[in-house]
C-alpha positions as CSV (number, residue, x, y, z in Angstrom):
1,X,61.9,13.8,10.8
2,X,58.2,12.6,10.5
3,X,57.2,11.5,6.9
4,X,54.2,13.4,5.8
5,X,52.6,10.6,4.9
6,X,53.0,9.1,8.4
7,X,51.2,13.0,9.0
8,X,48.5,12.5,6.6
9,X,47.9,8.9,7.4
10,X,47.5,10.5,11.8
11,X,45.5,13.1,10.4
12,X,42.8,11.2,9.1
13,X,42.2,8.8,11.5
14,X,42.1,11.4,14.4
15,X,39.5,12.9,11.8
16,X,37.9,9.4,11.5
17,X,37.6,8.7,15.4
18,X,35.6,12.4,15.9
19,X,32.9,11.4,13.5
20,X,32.4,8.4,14.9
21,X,33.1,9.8,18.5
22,X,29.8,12.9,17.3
23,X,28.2,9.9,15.8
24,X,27.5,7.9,18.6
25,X,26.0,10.7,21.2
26,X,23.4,11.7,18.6
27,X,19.9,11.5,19.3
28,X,17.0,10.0,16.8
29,X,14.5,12.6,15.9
30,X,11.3,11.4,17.7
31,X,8.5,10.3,14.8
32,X,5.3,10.7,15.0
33,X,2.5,7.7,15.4
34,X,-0.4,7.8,12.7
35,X,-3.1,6.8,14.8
36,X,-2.2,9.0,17.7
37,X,-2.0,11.8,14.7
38,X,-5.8,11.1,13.3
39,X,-6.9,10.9,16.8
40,X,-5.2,14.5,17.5
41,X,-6.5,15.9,13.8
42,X,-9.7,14.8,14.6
43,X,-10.0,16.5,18.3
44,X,-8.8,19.4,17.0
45,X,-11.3,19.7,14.6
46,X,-13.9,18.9,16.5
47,X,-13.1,21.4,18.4
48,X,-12.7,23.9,15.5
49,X,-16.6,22.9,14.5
50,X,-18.1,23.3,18.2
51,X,-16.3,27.2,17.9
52,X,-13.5,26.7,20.0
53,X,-10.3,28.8,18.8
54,X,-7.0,28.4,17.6
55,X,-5.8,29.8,20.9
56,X,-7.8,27.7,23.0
57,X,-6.0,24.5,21.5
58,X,-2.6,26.6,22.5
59,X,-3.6,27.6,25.9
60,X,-4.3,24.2,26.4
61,X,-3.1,21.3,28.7
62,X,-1.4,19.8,26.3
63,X,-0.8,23.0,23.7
64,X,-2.0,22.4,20.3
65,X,0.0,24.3,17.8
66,X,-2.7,24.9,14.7
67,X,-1.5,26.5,11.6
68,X,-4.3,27.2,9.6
69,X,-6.1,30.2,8.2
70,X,-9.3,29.1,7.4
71,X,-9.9,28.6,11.4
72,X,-8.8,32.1,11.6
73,X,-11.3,33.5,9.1
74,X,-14.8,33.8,8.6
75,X,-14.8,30.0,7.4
76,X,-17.2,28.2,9.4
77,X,-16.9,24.8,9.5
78,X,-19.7,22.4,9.7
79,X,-18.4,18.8,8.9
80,X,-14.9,17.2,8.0
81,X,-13.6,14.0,7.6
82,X,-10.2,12.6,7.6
83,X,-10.1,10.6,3.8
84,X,-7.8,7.8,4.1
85,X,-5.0,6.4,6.9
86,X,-2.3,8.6,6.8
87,X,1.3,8.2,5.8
88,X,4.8,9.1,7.1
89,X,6.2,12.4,5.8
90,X,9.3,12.8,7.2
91,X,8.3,13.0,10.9
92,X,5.3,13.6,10.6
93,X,2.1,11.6,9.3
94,X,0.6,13.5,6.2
95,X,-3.4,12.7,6.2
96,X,-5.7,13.9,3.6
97,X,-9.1,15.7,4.7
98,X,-12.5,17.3,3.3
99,X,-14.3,20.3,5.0
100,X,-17.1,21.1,4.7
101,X,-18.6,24.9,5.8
102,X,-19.8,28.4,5.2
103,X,-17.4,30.9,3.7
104,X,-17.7,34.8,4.0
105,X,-20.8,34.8,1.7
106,X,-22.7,32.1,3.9
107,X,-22.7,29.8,1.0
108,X,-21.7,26.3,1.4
109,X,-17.9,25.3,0.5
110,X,-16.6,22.5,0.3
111,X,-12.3,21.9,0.4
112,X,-9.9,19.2,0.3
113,X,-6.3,19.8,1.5
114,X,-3.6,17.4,3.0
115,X,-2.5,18.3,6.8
116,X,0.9,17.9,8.2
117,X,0.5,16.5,11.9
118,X,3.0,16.0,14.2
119,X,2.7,14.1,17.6
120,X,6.1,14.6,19.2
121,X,7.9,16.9,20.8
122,X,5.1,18.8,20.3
123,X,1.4,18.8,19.0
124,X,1.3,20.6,15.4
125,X,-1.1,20.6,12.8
126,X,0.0,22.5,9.4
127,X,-1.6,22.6,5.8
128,X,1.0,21.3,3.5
129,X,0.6,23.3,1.0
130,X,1.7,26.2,3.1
């Protein structure tokens, strides 16, 4: 008769080789580049300031996936600037900005807010705070 520890002992080594078996064929989650991140930011909001849409950045060649309601409202925005170099959040590079528009009353507003951009698999651009 087999000794349960001889059992328990099989057990967890079969147990053992499938992790590292699943281990190996895992795939990194791609990161995003900071530069290439600005660089996308940027377009996309010069874009946003010469009255392009959120869907023309999706029907795009690359798609541009843009999360943000502001760009859906009546905001119209008349300067930005991206405030500092970006940093890594996860896969994505966080990066700080200032607009500058009119809101619904035509009076000039100015807001900051932090914008989660992502470069790989696919183009993003999200407020964090949402």
């Amino acid at each position: 008769m087999i000794s349960s520890r001889f059992l328990m002992a099989t057990k967890g080594m079969f147990l053992c080789s499938l992790t590292f078996i699943g281990c190996s064929s895992s795939t990194a989650v791609p990161v995003s580049d900071i530069d290439s991140a600005k660089q996308l930011l940027n377009d996309s909001f010069m874009s946003w300031k010469s009255g392009r849409s959120v869907d023309d950045l999706r029907l795009a060649d690359p798609p541009v996936y843009v999360a943000e309601d502001l760009w859906t409202s009546d905001f119209k925005l008349t300067e930005f600037s991206i405030d500092g170099d970006g940093e890594m959040y996860g896969t994505s590079v966080r990066l700080p900005v200032t607009l500058t528009g009119a809101g619904k009353n035509g009076g000039p507003v100015k807001r900051q807010f932090a914008y989660l951009v992502t470069t790989t698999p696919a183009s993003t651009i999200a407020r964090s705070d949402r």
